[in-house]
C-alpha positions as CSV (number, residue, x, y, z in Angstrom):
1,X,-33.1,13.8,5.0
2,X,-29.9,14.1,6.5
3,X,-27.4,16.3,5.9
4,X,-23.5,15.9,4.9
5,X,-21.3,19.1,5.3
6,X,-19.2,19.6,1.8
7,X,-15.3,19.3,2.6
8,X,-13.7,22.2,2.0
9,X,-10.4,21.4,0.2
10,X,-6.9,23.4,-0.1
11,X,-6.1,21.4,-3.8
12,X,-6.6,17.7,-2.9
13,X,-5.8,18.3,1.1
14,X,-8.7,18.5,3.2
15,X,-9.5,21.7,4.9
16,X,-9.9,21.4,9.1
17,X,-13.3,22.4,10.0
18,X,-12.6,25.4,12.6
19,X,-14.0,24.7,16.3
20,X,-16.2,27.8,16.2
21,X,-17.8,26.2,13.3
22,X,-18.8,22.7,15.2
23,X,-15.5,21.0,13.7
24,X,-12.4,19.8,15.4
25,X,-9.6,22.6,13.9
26,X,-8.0,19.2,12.9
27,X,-8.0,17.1,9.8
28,X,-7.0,13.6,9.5
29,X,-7.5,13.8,5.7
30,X,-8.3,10.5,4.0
31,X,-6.2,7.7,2.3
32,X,-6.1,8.8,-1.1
33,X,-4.4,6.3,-4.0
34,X,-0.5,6.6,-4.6
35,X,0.4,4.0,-6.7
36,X,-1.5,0.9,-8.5
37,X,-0.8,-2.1,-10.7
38,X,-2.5,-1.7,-13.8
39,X,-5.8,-3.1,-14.1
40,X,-4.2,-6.5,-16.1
41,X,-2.2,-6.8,-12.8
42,X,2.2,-7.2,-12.8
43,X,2.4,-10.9,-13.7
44,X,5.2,-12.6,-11.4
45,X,8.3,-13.4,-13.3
46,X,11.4,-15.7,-12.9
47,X,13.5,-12.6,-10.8
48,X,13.0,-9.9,-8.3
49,X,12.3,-6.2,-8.0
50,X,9.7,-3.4,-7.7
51,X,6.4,-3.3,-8.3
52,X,5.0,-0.5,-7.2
53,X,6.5,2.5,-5.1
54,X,5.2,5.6,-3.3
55,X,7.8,8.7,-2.2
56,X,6.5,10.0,1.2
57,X,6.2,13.5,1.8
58,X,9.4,15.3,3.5
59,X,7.1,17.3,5.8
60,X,8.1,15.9,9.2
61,X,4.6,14.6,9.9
62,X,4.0,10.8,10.4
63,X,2.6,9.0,7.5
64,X,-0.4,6.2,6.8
65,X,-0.1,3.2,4.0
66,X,-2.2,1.1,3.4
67,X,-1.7,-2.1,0.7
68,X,-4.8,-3.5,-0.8
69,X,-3.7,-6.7,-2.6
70,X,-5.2,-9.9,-4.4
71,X,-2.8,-12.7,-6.2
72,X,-4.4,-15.3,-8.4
73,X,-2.3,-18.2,-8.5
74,X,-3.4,-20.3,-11.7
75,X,-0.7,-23.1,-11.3
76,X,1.0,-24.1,-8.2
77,X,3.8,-21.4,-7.3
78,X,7.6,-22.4,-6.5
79,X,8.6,-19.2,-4.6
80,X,6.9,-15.8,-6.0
81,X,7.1,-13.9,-2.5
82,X,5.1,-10.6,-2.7
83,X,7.1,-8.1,0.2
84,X,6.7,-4.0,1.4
85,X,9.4,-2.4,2.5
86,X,8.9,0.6,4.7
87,X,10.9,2.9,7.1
88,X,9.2,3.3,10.7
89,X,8.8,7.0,12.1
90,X,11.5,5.7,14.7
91,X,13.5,5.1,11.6
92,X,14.0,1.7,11.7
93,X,14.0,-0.1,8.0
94,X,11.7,-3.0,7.9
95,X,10.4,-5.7,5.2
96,X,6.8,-7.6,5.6
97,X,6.1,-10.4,3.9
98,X,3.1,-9.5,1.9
99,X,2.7,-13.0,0.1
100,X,4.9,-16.0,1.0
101,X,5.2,-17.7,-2.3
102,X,4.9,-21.5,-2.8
103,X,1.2,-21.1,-2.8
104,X,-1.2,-23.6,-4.4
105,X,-3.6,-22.3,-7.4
106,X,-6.1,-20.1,-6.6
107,X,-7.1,-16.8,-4.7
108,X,-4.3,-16.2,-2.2
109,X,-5.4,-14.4,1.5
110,X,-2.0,-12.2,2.3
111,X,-0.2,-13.1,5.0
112,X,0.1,-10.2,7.1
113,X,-1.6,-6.8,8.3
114,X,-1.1,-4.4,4.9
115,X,-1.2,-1.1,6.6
116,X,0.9,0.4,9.3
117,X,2.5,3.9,9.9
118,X,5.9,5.3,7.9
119,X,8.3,8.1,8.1
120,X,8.2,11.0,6.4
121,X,10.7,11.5,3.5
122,X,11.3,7.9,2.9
123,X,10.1,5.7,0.2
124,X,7.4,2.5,0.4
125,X,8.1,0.1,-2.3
126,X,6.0,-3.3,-2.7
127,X,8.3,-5.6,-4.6
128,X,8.4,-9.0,-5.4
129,X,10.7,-10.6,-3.3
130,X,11.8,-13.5,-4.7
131,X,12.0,-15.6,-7.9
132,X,9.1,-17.6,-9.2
133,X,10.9,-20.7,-10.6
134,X,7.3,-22.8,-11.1
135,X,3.7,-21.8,-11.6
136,X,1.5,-18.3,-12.8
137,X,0.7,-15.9,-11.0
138,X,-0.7,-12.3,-10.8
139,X,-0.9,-9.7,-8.5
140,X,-3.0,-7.0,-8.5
141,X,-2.4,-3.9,-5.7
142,X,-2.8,-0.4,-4.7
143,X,-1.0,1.7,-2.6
144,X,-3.0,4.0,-0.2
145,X,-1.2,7.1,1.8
146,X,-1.7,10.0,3.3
């Protein structure tokens, strides 16, 4: 049988393990969920804006997000672009495109690598990014920092 140490927790923030103890005297914690869609999903709509956001902490630590996403498309998309707009710990302001739009019916693959590393103190907001004139679709997506 083997055995799994119990994390020690401070609230919801994991507890190092000290050295003298076998452990590192670090923790790198664990992803934990920030902000979701509900579980119908945010139907695309004929306009832009925010879908879902997540306020990083201002503790002067580097930051992890991670976006877990699936679109079903169930009639042909014009535009409909899914983007995440982030802030780099160099502080440079950047937009990925999540989801291109224009996509055909069905389940949609993202475009691009979802997770990366932020700033602290800034906001991550997944958004969609631009109109969708033709078509249905919805997206359904979660948020994951630390």
């Amino acid at each position: 049988m083997a055995f799994y140490p119990a994390i020690a927790t401070a609230g919801s923030v994991p507890v190092p393990i000290p050295v003298a103890d076998g452990g590192t005297g670090v923790t790198t914690g664990a992803l934990v969920l920030q902000a979701a869609t509900s579980s119908g999903g945010y139907v695309l709509v004929n306009g832009t804006g925010n879908i879902i956001t997540w306020a990083v902490p201002n503790d002067g630590k580097q930051h992890r997000v991670l976006i877990l996403a699936s679109l079903n498309v169930s009639s042909e998309e014009t535009g409909g672009s899914i983007t995440l707009a982030v802030q780099d710990p160099g502080g440079t302001n950047g937009t990925h495109t999540i989801y291109g739009g224009g996509s055909g019916a069905g389940s949609v693959t993202p475009t691009t690598n979802c997770g990366m590393i932020v700033e602290a103190g800034t906001t991550v907001t997944l958004a969609q990014g631009s109109a969708l004139t033709v078509g249905a679709a919805t997206l359904y997506a979660e948020l994951w920092g630390l």
